[in-house]
MIFITI-193854 format. One record per residue (C-alpha): residue number from 1; residue in one letter; x, y, z. Coordinates in pm, 1 decimal. Last residue first. Example, Ala and Ser with C-alpha at 12.3 -4.5 7.8 and 13.67 -1.06 7.14 Angstrom:
# MIFITI-193854
{k 2, r S, xx 1367.0, yy -106.0, zz 714.0} $
{k 1, r A, xx 1230.0, yy -450.0, zz 780.0} $
***
This chain:
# MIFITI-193854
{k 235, r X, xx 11515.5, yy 9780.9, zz 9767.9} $
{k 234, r X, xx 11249.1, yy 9649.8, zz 9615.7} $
{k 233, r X, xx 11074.8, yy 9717.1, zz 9364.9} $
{k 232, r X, xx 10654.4, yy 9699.8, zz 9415.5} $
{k 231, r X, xx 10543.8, yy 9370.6, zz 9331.1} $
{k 230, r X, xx 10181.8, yy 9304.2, zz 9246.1} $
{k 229, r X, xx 10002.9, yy 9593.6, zz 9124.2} $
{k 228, r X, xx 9757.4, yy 9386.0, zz 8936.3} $
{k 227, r X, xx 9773.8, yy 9109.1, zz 9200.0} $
{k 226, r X, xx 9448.5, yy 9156.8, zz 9419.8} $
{k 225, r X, xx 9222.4, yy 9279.7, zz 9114.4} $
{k 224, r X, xx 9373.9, yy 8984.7, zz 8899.1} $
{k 223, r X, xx 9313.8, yy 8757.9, zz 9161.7} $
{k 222, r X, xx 8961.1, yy 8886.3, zz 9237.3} $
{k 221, r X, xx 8890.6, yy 8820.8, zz 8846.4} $
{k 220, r X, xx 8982.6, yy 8460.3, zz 8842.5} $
{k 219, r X, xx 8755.4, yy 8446.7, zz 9150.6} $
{k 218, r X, xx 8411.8, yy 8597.3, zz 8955.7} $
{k 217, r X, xx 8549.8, yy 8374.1, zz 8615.1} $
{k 216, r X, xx 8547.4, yy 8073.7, zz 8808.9} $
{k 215, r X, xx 8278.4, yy 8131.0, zz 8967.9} $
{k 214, r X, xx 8071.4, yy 8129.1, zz 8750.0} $
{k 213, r X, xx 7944.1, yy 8445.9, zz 8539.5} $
{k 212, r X, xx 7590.4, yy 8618.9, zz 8522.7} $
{k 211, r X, xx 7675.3, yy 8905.0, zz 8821.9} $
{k 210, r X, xx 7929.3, yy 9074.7, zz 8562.3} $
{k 209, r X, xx 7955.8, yy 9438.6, zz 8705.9} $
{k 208, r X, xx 8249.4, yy 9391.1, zz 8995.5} $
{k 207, r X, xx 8408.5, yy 9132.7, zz 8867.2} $
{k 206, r X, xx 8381.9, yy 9328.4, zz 8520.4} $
{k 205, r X, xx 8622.3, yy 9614.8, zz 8660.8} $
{k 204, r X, xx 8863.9, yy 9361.0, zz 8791.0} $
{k 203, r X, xx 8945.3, yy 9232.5, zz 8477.1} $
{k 202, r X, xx 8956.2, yy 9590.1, zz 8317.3} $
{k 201, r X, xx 9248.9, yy 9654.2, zz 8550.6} $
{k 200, r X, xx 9461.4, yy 9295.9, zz 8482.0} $
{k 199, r X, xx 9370.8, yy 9374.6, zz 8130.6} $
{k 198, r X, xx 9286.8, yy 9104.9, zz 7899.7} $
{k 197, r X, xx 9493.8, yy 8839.3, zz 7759.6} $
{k 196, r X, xx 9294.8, yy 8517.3, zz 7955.6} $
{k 195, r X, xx 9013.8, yy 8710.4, zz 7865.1} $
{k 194, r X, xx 8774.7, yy 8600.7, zz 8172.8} $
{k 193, r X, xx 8582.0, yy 8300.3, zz 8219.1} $
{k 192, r X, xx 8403.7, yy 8062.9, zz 7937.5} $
{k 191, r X, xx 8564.7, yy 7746.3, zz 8062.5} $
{k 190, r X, xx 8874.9, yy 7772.2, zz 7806.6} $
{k 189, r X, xx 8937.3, yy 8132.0, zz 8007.3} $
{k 188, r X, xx 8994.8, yy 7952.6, zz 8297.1} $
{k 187, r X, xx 9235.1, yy 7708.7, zz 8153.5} $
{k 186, r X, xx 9410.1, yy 8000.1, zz 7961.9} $
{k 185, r X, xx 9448.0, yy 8238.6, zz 8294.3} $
{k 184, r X, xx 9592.5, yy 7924.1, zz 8446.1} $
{k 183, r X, xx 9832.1, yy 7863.5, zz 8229.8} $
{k 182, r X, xx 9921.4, yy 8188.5, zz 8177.7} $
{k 181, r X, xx 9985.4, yy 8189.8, zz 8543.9} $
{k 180, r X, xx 10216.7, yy 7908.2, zz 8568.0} $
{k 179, r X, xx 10444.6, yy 8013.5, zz 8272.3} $
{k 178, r X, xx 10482.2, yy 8360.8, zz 8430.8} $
{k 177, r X, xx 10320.7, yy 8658.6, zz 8383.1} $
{k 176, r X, xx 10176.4, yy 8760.7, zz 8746.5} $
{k 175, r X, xx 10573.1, yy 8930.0, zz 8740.5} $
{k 174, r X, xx 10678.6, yy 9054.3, zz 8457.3} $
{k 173, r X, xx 10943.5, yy 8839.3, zz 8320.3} $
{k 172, r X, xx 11270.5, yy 9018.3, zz 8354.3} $
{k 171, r X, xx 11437.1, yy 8699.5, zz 8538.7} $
{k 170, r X, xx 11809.8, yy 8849.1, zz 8690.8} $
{k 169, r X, xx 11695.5, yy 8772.0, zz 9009.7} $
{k 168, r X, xx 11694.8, yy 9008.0, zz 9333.0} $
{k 167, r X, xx 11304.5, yy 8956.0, zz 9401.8} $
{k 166, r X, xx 11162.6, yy 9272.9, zz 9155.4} $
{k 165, r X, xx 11421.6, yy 9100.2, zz 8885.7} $
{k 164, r X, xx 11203.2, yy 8812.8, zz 8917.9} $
{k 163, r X, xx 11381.2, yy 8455.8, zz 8966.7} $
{k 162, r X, xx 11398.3, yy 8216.3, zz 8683.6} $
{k 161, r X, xx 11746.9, yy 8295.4, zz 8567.5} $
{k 160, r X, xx 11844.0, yy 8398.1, zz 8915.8} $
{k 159, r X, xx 11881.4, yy 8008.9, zz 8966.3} $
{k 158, r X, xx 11589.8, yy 8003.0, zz 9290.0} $
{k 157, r X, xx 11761.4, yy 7876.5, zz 9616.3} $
{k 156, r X, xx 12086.6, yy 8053.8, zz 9603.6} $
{k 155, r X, xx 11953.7, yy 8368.3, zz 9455.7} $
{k 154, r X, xx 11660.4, yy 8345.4, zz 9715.2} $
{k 153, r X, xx 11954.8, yy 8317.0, zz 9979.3} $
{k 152, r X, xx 12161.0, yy 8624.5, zz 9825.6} $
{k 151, r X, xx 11894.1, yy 8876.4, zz 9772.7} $
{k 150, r X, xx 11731.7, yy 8866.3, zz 10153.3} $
{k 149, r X, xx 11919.6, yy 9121.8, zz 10318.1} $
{k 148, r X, xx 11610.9, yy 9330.7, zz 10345.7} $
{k 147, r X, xx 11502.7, yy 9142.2, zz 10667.0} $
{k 146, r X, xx 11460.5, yy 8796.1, zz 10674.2} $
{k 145, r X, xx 11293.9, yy 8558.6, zz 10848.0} $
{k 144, r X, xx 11285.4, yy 8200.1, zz 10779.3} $
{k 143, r X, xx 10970.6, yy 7942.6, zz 10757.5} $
{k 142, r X, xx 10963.0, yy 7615.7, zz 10808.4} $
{k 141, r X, xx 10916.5, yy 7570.3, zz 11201.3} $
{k 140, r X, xx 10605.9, yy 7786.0, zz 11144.6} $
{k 139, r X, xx 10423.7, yy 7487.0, zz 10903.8} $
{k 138, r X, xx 10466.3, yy 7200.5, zz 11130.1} $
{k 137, r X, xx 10369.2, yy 7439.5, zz 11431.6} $
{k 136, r X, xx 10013.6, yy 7475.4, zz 11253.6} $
{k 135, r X, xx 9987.6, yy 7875.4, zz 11203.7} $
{k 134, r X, xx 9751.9, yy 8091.5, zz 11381.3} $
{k 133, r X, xx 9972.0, yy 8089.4, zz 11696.6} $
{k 132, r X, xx 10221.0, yy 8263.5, zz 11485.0} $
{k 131, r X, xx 10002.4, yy 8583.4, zz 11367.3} $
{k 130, r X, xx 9965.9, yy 8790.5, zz 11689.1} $
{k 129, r X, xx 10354.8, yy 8723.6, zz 11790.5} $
{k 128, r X, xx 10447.1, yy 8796.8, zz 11449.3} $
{k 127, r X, xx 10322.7, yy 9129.9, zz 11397.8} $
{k 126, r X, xx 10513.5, yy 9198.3, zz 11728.5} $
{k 125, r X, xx 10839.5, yy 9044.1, zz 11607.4} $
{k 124, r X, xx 10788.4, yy 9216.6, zz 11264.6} $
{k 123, r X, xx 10774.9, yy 9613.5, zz 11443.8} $
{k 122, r X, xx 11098.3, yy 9632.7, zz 11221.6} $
{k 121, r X, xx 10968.9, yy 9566.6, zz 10900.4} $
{k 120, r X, xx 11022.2, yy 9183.1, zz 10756.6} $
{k 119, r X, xx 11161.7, yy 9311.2, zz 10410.0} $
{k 118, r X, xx 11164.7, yy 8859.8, zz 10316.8} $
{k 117, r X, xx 10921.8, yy 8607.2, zz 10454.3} $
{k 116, r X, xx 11107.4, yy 8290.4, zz 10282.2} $
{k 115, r X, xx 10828.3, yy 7982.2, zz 10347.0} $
{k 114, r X, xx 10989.5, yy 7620.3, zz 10267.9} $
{k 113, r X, xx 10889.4, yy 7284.8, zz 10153.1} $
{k 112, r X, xx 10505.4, yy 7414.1, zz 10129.9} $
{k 111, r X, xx 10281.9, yy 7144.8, zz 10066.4} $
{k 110, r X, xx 10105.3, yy 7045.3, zz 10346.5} $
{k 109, r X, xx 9829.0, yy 6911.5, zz 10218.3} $
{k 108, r X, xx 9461.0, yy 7039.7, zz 10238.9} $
{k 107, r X, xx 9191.5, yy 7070.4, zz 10515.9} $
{k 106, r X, xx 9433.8, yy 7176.0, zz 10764.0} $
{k 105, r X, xx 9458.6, yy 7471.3, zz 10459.0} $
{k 104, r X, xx 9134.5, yy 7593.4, zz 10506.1} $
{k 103, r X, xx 9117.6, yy 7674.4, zz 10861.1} $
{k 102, r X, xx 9486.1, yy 7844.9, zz 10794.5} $
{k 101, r X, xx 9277.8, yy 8029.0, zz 10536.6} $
{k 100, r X, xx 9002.4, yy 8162.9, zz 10696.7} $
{k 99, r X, xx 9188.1, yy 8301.1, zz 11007.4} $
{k 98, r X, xx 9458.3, yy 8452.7, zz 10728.5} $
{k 97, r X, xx 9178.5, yy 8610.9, zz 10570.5} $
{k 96, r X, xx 8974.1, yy 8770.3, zz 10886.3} $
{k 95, r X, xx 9308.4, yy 8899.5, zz 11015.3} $
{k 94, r X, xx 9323.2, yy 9066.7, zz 10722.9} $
{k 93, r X, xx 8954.3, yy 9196.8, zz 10712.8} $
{k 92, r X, xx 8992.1, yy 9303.5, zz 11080.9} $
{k 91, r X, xx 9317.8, yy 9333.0, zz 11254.3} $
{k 90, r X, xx 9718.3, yy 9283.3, zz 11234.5} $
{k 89, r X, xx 9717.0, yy 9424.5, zz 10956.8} $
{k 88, r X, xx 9697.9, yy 9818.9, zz 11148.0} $
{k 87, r X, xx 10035.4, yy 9665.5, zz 11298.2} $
{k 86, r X, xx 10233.2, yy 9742.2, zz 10973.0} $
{k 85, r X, xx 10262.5, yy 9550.6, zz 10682.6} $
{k 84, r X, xx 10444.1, yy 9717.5, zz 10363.0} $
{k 83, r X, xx 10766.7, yy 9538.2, zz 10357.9} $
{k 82, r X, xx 10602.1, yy 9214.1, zz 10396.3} $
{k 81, r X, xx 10706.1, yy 8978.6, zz 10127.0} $
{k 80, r X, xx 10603.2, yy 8630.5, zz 10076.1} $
{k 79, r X, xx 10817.9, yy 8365.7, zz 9893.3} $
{k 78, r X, xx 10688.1, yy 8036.0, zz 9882.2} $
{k 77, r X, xx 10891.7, yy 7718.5, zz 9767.0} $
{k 76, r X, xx 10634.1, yy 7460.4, zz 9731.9} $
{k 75, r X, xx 10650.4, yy 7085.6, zz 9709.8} $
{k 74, r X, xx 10491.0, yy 6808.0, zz 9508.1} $
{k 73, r X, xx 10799.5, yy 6817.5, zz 9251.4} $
{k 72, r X, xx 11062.2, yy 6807.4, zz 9475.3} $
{k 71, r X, xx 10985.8, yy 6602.8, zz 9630.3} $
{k 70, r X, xx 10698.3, yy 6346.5, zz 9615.8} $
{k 69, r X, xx 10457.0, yy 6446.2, zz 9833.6} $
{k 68, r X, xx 10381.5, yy 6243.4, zz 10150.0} $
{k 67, r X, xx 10165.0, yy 5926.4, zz 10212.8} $
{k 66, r X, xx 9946.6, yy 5899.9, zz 10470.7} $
{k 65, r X, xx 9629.4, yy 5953.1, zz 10285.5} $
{k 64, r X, xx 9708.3, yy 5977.8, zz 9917.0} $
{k 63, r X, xx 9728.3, yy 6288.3, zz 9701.3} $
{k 62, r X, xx 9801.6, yy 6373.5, zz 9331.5} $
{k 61, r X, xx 10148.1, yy 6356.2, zz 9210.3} $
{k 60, r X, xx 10401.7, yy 6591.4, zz 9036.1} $
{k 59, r X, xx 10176.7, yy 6911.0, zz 9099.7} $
{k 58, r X, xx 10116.8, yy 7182.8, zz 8855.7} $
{k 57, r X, xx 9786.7, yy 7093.3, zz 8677.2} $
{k 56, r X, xx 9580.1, yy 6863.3, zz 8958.7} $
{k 55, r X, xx 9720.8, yy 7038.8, zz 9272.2} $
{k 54, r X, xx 9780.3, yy 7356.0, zz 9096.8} $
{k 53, r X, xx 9356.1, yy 7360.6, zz 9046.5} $
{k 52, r X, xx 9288.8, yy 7253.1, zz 9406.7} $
{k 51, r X, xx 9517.3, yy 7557.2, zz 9523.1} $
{k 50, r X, xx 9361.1, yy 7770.4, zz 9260.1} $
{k 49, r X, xx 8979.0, yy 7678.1, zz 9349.2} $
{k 48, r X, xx 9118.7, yy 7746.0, zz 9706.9} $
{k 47, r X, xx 9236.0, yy 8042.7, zz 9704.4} $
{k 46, r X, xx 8928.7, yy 8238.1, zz 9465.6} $
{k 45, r X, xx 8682.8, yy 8093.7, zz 9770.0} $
{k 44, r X, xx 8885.0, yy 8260.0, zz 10024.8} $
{k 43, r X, xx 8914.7, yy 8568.1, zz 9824.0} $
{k 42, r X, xx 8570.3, yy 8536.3, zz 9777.8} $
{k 41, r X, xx 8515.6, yy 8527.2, zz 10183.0} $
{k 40, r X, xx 8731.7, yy 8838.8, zz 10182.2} $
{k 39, r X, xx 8435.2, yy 9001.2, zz 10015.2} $
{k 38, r X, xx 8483.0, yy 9104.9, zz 9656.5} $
{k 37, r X, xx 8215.7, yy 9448.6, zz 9527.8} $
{k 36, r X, xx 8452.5, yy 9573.7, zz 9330.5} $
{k 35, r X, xx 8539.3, yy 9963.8, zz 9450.8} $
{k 34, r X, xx 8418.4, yy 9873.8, zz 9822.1} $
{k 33, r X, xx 8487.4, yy 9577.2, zz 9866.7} $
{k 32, r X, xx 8842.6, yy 9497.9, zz 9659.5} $
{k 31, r X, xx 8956.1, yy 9851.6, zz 9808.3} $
{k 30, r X, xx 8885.2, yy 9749.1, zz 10146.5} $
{k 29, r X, xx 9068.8, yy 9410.4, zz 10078.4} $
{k 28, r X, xx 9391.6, yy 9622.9, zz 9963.0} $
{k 27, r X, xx 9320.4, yy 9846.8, zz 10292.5} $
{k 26, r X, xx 9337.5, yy 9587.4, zz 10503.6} $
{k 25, r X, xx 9693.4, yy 9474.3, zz 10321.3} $
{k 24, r X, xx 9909.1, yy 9719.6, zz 10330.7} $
{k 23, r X, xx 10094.3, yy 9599.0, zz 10044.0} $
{k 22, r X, xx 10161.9, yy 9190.1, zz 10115.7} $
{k 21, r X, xx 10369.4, yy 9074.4, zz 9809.6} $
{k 20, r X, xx 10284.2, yy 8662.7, zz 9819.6} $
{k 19, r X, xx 10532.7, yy 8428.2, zz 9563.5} $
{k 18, r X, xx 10461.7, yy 8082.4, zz 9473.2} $
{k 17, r X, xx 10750.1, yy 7906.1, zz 9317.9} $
{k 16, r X, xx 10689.9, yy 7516.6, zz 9212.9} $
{k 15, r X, xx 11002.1, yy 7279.0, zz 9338.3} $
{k 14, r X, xx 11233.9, yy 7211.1, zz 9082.0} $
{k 13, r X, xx 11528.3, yy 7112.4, zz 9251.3} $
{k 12, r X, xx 11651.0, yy 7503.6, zz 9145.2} $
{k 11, r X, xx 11372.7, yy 7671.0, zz 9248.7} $
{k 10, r X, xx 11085.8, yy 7701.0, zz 8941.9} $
{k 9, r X, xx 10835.0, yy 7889.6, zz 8797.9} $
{k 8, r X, xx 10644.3, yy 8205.7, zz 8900.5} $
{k 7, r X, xx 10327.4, yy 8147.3, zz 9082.8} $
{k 6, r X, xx 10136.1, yy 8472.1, zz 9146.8} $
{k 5, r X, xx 10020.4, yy 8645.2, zz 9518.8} $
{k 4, r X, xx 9963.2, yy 9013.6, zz 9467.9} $
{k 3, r X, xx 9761.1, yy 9156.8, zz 9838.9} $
{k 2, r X, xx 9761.2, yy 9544.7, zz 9702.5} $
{k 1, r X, xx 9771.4, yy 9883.6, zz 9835.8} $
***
């Protein structure tokens, strides 16, 4: 079980990829509690110290009331799939998240251009009716749903050059080990937080022993416990 979310370059107008590989997800943040000690509210915390770092590091432009992002290069392209969601999401430390974070994010831009939820299971339309109304209607009327017949419009809007073989490109990179991510596993590492090199396993091991670091290092760590496994293959 796993919640993997990792940035992995760019669509071709050169809009930033962020990618989201939902693994039964309750029991991913059950794990992170019980086995590390990370609450969903430092999951919370960990997304928003990286959305306000890609902001400042990844972004074309920086933000000014009433004025929109420059596209492409203030946008998103975000990729999340959900082959292994089932209605048991659909309740307590998940629901928990997403309620935290759409409260966070009417605090921040909208930056997503486009949301691709791709392996939508078939019990989707229900999942869906619980988690819509969560989401501002400026953000649902961007997102498309697709089943497992997703290959050809993610080849068509990432060059399969920089698109993860585990998403239908022809990009070998493993995935969490992009350009973007060493980047930020460098910058945090330059403040005295974890081994931008290290292991995504040990990682997650000190976040749950090292009470003496920020938090950068503490929420650097719950992304490396969250996206170790990352994506499983797809069909």
């Amino acid at each position: 079980a796993a919640h993997g979310h990792f940035y992995h370059k760019r669509d071709r107008a050169g809009r930033l990829c962020s990618y989201e590989v939902m693994d039964r997800p309750n029991q991913a943040f059950r794990g992170l509690q019980d086995d590390h000690g990370i609450s969903v509210d430092d999951v919370v915390r960990h997304m928003c110290f990286v959305s306000a770092w890609t902001y400042v590091e990844l972004m074309d432009d920086v933000d000014e009331v009433g004025k929109p992002p420059k596209d492409p290069g203030g946008y998103f392209l975000k990729i999340i799939d959900c082959r292994r969601v089932g209605l048991a999401d659909c309740s307590g430390a998940c629901l928990a998240y997403f309620k935290a974070l759409s409260a966070m994010n009417r605090n921040y831009p909208e930056r997503v251009w486009r949301t691709i939820i791709i392996n939508a299971p078939s019990i989707f339309g229900v999942i869906w009716s619980i988690a819509s109304p969560l989401l501002d209607p400026n953000v649902r009327e961007k997102i498309t749903v697709l089943r497992a017949d997703y290959r050809d419009e993610l080849r068509r809007l990432v060059d399969p050059a920089n698109l993860p073989t585990e998403f239908g490109g022809d990009d070998e990179t493993p995935v969490g080990d992009g350009p973007e991510e060493r980047q930020l596993f460098a910058w945090v590492a330059a403040l005295g937080g974890s081994d931008a090199g290290g292991d995504a396993a040990d990682e997650s091991a000190r976040a749950a022993t090292d009470d003496s670091s920020g938090d950068g290092a503490r929420l650097s760590d719950a992304s490396n416990a969250t996206a170790a496994p990352a994506a499983a293959p797809l069909a």
